[in-house]
C-alpha positions in Angstrom: -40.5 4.1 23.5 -36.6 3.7 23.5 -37.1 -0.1 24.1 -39.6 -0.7 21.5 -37.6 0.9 19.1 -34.9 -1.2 20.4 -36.9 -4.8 20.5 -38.2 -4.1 16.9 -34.3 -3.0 15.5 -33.2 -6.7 17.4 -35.7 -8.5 16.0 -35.3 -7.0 12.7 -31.4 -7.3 12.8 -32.1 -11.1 13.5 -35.4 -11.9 11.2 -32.6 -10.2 8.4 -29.8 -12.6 10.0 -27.5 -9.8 9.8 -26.1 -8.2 12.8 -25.5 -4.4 13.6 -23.3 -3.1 10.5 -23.3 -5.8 8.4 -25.0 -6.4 5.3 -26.1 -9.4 3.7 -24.0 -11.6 1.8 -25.2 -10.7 -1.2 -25.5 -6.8 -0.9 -21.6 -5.7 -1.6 -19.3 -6.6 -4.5 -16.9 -9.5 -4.2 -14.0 -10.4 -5.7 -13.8 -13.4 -7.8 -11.4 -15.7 -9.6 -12.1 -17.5 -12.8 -10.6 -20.6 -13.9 -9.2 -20.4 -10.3 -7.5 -23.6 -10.1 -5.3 -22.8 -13.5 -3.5 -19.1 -11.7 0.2 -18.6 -10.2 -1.7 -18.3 -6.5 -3.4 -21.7 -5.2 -7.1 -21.7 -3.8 -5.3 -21.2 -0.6 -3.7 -18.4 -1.1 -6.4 -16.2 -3.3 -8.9 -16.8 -0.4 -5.9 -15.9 2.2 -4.1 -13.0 0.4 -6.5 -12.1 -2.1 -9.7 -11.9 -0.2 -11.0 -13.6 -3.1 -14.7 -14.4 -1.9 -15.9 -17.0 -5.0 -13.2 -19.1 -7.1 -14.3 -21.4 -9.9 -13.5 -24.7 -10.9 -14.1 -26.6 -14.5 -15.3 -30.3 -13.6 -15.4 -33.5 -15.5 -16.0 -36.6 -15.2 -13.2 -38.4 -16.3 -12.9 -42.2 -15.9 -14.7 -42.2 -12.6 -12.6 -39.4 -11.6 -13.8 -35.7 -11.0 -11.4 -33.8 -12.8 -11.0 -30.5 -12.5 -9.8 -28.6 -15.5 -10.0 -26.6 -18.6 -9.1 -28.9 -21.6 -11.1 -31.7 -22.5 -8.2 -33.5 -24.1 -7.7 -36.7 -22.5 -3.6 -35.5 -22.2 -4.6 -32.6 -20.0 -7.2 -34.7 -17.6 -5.0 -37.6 -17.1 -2.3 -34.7 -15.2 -5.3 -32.9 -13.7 -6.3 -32.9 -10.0 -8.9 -34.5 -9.1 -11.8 -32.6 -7.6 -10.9 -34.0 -4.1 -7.4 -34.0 -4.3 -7.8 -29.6 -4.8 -10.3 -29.0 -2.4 -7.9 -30.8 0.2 -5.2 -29.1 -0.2 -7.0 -26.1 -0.3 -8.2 -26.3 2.8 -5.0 -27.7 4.2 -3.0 -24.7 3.1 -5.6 -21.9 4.1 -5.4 -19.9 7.1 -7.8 -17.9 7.0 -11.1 -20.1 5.4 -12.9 -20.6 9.0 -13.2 -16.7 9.0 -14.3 -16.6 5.9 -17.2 -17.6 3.3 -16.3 -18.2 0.0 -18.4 -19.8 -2.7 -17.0 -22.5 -5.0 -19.0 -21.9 -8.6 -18.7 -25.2 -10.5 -18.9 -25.3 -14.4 -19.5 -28.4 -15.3 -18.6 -29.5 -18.7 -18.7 -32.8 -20.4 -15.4 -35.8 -21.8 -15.5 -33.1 -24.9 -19.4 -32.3 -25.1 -21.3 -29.0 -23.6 -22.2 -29.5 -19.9 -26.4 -29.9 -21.4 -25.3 -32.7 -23.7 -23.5 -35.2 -21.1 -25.6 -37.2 -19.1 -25.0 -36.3 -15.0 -27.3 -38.2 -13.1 -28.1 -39.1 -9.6 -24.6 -41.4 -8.8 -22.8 -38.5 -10.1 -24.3 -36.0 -8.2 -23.6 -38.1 -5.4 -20.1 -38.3 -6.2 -19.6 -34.8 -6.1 -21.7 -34.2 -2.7 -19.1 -36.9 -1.3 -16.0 -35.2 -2.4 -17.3 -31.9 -1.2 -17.8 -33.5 2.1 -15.1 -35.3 2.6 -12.9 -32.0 1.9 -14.5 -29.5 3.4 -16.6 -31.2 5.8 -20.7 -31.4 5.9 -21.0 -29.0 8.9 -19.1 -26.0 7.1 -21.1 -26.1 4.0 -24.2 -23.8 3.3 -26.6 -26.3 2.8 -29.6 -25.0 0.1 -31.9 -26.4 3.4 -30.7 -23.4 5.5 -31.2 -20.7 2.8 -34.8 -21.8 2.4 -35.9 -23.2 5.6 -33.8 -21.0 8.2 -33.2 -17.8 6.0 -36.2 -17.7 3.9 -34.7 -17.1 0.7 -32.8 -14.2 2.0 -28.7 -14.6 2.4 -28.0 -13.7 5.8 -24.7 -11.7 6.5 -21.0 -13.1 5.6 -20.3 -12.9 9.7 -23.8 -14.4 10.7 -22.4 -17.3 8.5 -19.2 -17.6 9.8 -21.0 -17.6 13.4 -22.9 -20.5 12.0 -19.6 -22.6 11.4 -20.2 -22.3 7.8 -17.4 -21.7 5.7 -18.2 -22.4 1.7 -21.3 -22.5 -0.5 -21.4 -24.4 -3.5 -23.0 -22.9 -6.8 -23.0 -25.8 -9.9 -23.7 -24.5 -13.3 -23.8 -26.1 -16.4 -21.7 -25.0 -19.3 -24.5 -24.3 -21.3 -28.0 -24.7 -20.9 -29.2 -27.2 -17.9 -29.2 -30.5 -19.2 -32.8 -32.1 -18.7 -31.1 -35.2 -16.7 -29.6 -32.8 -13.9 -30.2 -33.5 -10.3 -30.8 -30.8 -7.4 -26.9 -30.3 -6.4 -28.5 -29.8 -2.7 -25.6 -30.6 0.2 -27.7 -31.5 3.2 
């Protein structure tokens, strides 16, 4: 009996994807930064000395560059960072991100229009899978592919996660309502 009880608790542990005392990712509260990009700490440091566990990051598309901000006046995005350029450094700067998982929530807005009234498309959804590639590398990414196909719609534990090499999951919403032109932000 001891070993049934066993086998069942194993196989339940790893149909839930969450290992003995953990819980899955969404179960506890997190900590979260808003306008994360705009505080005294860098991403770097609220993910390494804050335990912050989702930051968020205002993104425009400003003459072909993602911006990330949170003034549409042209003043303000010509100084921004580019979308890139912040999730670089970030990553450079943190110690601690590869024993983490943090979620990056995007609002997206439009040059000076709600997110719903700008037209995003297909080439710039591609853009941003690119840049969020680029910086934080395809492998480390929780792709929506793994939350349906290998999960089943259920989030698997922070650590099972981290096993898996992934590091960051990537949430866009629109500022707004969902504009009818928007493409399936899935990084694959």
């Amino acid at each position: 009996m001891k070993l049934v009880a066993t086998l069942l608790f194993a196989w339940s542990a790893s149909a839930q994807s969450a290992g003995v005392g953990e819980q899955p990712f969404n179960a506890p509260i997190y900590k979260g930064s808003h306008n994360s990009y705009d505080r005294d700490e860098s991403l770097a440091q609220q993910i390494d000395d804050y335990n912050v566990w989702q930051i968020e990051l205002d993104i425009y598309d400003y003459q072909g560059d993602l911006k990330v901000n949170h003034f549409c006046d042209p003043g303000s995005l010509d100084a921004a960072d580019t979308l890139t350029t912040l999730l670089t450094k970030m990553v450079a700067e943190s110690k601690t991100f590869s024993s983490k998982f943090t979620v990056i929530y995007l609002d997206m807005k439009g040059n000076g229009l709600e997110g719903r009234a700008y037209s995003w498309g297909v080439q710039l959804n591609d853009r941003m899978k690119a840049a969020f590639i680029a910086a934080l590398g395809g492998g480390h990414i929780y792709p929506l592919a793994d939350f349906i196909n290998l999960d089943h719609l259920s989030w698997p534990s922070f650590q099972e996660l981290v096993r898996r090499g992934r590091s960051w999951a990537v949430a866009v919403d629109w500022h707004g309502e969902t504009p009818a032109n928007a493409v399936p932000d899935q990084i694959q």
